[in-house]
N, C-alpha and C positions, 0 to 999 in steps of 0.2 A: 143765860148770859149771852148777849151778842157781842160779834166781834167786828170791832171795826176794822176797815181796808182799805186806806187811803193810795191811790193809785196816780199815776204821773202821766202821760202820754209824750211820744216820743217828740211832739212839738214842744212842749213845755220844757221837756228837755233841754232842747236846744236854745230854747232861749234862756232856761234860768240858769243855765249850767255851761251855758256858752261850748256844749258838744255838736258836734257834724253828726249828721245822719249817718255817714259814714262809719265814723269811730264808733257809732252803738250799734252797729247792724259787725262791727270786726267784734264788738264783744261778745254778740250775743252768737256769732259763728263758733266764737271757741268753749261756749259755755258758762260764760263767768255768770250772764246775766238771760233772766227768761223772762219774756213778755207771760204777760196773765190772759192778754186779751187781745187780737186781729190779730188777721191772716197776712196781709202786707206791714209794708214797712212802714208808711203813713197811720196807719192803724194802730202798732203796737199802743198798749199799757203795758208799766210797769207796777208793781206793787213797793212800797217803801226799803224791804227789806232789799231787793236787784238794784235798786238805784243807789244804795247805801255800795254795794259789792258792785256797780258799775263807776263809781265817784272814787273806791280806793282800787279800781286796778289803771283809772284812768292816770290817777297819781303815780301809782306804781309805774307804768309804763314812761310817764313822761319823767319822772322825778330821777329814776332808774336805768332810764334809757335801757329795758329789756325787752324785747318782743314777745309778742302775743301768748305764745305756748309757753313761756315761761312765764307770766304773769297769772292768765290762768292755773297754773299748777300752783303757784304760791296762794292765790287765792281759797285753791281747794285745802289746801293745808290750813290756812289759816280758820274756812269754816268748818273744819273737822275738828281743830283747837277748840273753838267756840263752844262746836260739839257738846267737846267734853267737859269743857269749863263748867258748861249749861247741867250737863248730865252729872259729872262731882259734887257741885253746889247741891242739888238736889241730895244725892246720896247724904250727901254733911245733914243736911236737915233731915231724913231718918232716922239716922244712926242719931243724932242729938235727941230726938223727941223719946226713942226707944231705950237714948240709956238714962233718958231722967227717970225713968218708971220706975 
């Protein structure tokens, strides 16, 4: 099975998303968001899932008026929530198949 990986580049970015070079080179300093691909900053790719956790800490930030290192910490909370979300759902569907037996 292949997987597909659709990927964004930091010009596209900026245009369809109306972000500064700027604001996504402050996100990806604090972590929130990681290129897949180049070494400068004209270069980055993103992959769907950082543009996804680049789009709500951008909100976060303006919506919230928090600064950077708080944004990022909420972000990582909230993909460690997902996490588990991701990782429970699964278990449910074990534990279901295992007690129909």
């Amino acid at each position: 099975m292949t997987e597909l990986v659709f990927s964004v580049s930091v010009e596209e970015l900026c245009q369809c998303e109306e972000f500064s070079q700027q604001l996504i080179v402050e996100v990806v300093e604090h972590g929130i968001a990681h290129p897949m691909a180049g070494q400068e900053v004209v270069d980055w790719v993103f992959d769907t899932t950082s543009v996804h956790w680049l789009r709500k800490a951008v909100r976060l930030h303006s919506d919230l008026e928090i600064d950077w290192v708080a944004v990022a910490m909420v972000i990582e909370l909230l993909q460690k929530n997902e996490a588990l979300e991701k990782q429970n759902k699964h278990i449910e569907q074990q534990l279901k198949r295992f007690l129909e037996y």
